[in-house]
C-alpha positions in Angstrom: 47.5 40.3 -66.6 47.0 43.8 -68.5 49.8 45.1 -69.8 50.8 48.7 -68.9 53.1 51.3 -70.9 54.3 54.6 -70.9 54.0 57.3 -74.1 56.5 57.9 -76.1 58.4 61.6 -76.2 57.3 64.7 -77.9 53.6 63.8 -78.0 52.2 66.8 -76.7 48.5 66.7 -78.6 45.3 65.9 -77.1 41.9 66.0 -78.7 39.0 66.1 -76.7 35.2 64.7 -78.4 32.6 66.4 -75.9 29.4 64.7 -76.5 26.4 67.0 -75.4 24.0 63.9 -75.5 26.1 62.2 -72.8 24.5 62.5 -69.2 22.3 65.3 -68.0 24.8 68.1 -66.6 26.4 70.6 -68.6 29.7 69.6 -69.0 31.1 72.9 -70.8 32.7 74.5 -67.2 34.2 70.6 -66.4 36.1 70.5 -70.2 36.9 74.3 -69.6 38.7 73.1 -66.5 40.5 70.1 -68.0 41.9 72.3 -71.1 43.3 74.9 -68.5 44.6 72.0 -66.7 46.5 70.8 -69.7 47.7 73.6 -71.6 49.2 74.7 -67.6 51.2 72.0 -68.8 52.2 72.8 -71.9 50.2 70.1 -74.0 48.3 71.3 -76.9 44.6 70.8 -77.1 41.8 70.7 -79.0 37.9 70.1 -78.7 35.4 68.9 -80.8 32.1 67.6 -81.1 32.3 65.9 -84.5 33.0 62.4 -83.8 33.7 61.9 -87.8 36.0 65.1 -87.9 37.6 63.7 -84.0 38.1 60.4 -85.5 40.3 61.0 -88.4 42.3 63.9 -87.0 43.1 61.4 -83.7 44.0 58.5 -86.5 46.4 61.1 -88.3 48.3 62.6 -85.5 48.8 59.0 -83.5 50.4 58.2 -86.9 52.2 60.8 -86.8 53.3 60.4 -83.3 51.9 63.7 -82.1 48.8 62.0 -80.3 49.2 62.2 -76.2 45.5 61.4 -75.9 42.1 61.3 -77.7 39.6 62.4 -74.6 36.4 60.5 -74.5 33.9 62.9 -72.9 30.5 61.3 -72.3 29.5 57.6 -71.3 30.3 54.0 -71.6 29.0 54.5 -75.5 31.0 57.6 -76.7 34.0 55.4 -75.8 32.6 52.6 -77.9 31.9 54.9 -80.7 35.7 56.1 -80.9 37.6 52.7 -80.2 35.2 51.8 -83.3 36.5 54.8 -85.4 40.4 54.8 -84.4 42.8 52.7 -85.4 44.3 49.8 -82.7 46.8 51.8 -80.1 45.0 55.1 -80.1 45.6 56.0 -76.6 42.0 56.8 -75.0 41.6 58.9 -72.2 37.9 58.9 -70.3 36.4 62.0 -69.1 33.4 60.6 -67.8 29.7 62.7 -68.2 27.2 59.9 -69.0 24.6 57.8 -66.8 26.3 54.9 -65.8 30.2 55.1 -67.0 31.0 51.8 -65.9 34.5 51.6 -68.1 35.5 54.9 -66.0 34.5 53.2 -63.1 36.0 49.8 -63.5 39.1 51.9 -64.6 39.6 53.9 -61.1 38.6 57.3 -63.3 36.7 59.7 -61.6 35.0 63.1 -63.2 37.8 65.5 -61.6 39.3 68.0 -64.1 42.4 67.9 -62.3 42.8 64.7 -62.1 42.1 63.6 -65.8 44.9 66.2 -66.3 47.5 64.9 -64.1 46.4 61.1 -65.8 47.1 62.1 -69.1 50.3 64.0 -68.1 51.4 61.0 -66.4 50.5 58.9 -69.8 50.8 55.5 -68.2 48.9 53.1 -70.5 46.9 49.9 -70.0 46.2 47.5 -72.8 43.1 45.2 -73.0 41.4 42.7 -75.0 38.1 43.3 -76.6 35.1 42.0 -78.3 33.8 42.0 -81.6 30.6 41.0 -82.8 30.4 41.1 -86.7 32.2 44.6 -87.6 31.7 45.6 -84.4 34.1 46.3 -81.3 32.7 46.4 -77.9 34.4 47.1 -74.8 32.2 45.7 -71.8 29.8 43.2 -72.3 27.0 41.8 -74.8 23.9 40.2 -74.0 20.7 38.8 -76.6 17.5 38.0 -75.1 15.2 40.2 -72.7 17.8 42.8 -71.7 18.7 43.6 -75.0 15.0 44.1 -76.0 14.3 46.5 -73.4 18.1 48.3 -74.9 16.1 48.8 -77.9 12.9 50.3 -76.9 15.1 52.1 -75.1 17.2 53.7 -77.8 13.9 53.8 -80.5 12.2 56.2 -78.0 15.1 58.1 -76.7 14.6 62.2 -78.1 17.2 63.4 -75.6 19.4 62.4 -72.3 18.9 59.1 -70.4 18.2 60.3 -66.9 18.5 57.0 -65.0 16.2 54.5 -64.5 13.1 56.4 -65.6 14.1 56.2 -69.3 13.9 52.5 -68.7 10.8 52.3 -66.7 8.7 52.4 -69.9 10.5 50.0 -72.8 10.9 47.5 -69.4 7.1 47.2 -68.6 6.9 46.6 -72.9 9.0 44.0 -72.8 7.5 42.5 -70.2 4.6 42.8 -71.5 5.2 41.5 -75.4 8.8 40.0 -75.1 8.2 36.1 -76.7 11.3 34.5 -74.9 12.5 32.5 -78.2 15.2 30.1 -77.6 19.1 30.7 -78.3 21.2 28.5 -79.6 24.6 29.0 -78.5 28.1 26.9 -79.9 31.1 27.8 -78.0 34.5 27.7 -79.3 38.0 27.3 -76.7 35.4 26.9 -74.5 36.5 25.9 -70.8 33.9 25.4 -68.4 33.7 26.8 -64.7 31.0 24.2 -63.5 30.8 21.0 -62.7 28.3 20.7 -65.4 30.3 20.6 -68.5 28.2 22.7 -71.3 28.0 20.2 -75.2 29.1 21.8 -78.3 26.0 23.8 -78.1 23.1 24.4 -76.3 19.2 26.4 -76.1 19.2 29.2 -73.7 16.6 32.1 -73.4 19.5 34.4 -71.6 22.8 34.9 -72.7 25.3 37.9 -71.3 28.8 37.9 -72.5 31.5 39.5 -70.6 34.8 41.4 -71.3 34.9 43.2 -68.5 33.0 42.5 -64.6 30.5 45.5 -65.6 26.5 45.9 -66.3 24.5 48.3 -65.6 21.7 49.0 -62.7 24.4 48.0 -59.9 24.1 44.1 -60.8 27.5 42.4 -60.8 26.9 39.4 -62.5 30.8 38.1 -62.9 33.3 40.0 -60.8 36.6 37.7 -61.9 36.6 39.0 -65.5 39.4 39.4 -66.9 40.0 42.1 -69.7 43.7 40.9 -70.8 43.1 37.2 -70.5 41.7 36.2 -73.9 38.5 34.9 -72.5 35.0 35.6 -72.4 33.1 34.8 -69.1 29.8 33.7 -70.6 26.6 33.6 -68.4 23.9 31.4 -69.4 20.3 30.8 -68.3 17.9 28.2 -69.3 14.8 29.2 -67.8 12.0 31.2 -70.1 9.6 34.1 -68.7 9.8 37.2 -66.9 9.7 35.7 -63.3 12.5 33.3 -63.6 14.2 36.7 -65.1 13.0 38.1 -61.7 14.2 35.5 -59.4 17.6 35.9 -61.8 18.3 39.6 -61.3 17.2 39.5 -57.3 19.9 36.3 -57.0 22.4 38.7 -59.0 21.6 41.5 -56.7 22.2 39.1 -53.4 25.4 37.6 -54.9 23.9 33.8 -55.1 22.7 33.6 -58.7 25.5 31.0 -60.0 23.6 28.7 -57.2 19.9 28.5 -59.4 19.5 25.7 -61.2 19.8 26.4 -65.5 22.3 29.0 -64.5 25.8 28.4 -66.3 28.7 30.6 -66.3 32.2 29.4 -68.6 34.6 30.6 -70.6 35.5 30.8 -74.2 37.2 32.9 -76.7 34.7 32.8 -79.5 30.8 31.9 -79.6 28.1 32.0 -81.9 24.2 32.9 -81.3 21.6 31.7 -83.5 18.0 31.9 -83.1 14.6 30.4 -85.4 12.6 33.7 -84.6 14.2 37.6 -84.5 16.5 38.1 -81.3 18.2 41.0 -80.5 21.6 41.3 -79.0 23.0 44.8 -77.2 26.7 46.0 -77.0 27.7 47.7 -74.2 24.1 49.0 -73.7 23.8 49.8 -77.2 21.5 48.1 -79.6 23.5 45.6 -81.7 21.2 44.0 -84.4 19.3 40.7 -84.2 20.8 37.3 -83.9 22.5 35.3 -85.7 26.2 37.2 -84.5 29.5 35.6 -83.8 31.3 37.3 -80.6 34.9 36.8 -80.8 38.2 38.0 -78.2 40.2 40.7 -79.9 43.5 40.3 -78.2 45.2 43.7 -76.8 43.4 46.0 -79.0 42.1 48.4 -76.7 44.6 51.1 -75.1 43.0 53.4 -72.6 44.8 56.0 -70.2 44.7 55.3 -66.5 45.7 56.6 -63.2 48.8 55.6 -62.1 
């Protein structure tokens, strides 16, 4: 179960990172609202839009034991950015402004100056397990294969906001077009399967999403029993190659019945590895991660995030 905890006294600092690239509202009135909010109650703040400059003051005042909250202010991948620039027990508090915000969303957070205020006032706590792939900490999920091609085109044409699906329209019809479909090799580690069809030590796939949390993007709920304090992946697997068994995939994850088509495979495990004979590319938390090969790996408790109580 996650693990909740309250602040210690005297730490009357929060630092709010605004980023202006996150969503496509202004969001200068909404962070106007939230500093009134919190300096009504006597809490010091600051904002910034210098994620360098954000990240070491946060790191030096939690030290200290000054830091009531660093304020995330922007999407799923601001928060991303931070947990990857702040030392373990920063306590993060979302303000969301993005697309999709699907870690404020999965977190009961809504975009309500007043009541991101009375959250971080209240300072209750929740700690949860993470992922890292390579160097790199993610929150949510990971996928390789098609999705995380599309991620890509997605982020090598972007000049300004995402608004929605239309920033995708374009890199999705270029992947489906070009994308190759090169097979995945996966090997699992404290793996424990789900289904009655027991995965070996490894195994070609041509998708591969890896959970942390039950969120993706574009309304699909692929897992809904993840669990972010349990030291487990839930791994989804599929073993079928083209565009229209990825069709048939994401209209079976939209209706709820996708764990019923045959190649599908969901388990668990708290460490895998992803190789490939031809260039791959994997996504973090809809951000473009690299190309295969990566290890993803369970970091126990290392995320600490503000949330209503």
């Amino acid at each position: 179960m996650p693990r909740a905890s309250w602040p210690e006294p005297g730490r009357d600092r929060v630092l709010i990172l605004v980023n202006p690239r996150a969503g496509a509202q202004p969001v200068g009135p909404w962070i106007r609202q939230l500093n009134e909010v919190l300096t009504s109650r006597g809490f010091r703040t600051e904002t910034r839009h210098d994620l360098a400059q954000v990240s070491q003051r946060a790191n030096r005042w939690h030290e200290a034991g000054e830091l009531r909250a660093l304020v995330a202010a922007g999407g799923d991948g601001t928060a991303a950015e931070l947990v990857n620039r702040t030392a373990p027990g920063v306590p993060l508090a979302i303000f969301p402004t993005g697309t999709e915000n699907l870690l404020a969303r999965h977190l009961g957070i809504r975009r309500d100056p007043q009541a991101v205020g009375q959250m971080i006032a209240a300072g209750r706590r929740l700690h949860l397990d993470a992922g890292r792939a390579g160097a790199r900490i993610f929150l949510l999920m990971a996928s390789a294969g098609f999705d995380a091609d599309v991620v890509h085109r997605v982020h090598a044409a972007r000049r300004g906001h995402i608004q929605g699906w239309r920033t995708y329209l374009g890199p999705l019809l270029q992947s489906i077009r070009s994308y190759p479909f090169p097979e995945i090799r996966i090997g699992c580690r404290d793996g424990r399967p789900e289904t009655t069809e027991i995965p070996g030590p490894a195994e070609n796939v041509y998708w591969f999403f890896c959970f942390n949390l039950p969120c993706y993007g574009g309304g699909f709920q692929v897992v809904d029993q993840a669990d972010g304090a349990d030291g487990q992946f839930d791994l989804c697997t599929y073993s079928r190659s083209g565009v229209w068994p990825g069709l048939r995939l994401a209209a079976a994850a939209r209706l709820g019945c996708h764990r019923r088509l045959a190649g599908y495979r969901q388990y668990r495990a708290s460490r895998v590895r992803l190789e490939s004979g031809r260039p791959v590319p994997y996504q973090l938390d809809g951000d473009p991660g690299g190309h295969l090969p990566v290890e993803l790996e369970v970091v126990p408790q290392r995320l600490c995030f503000l949330v209503p109580s």
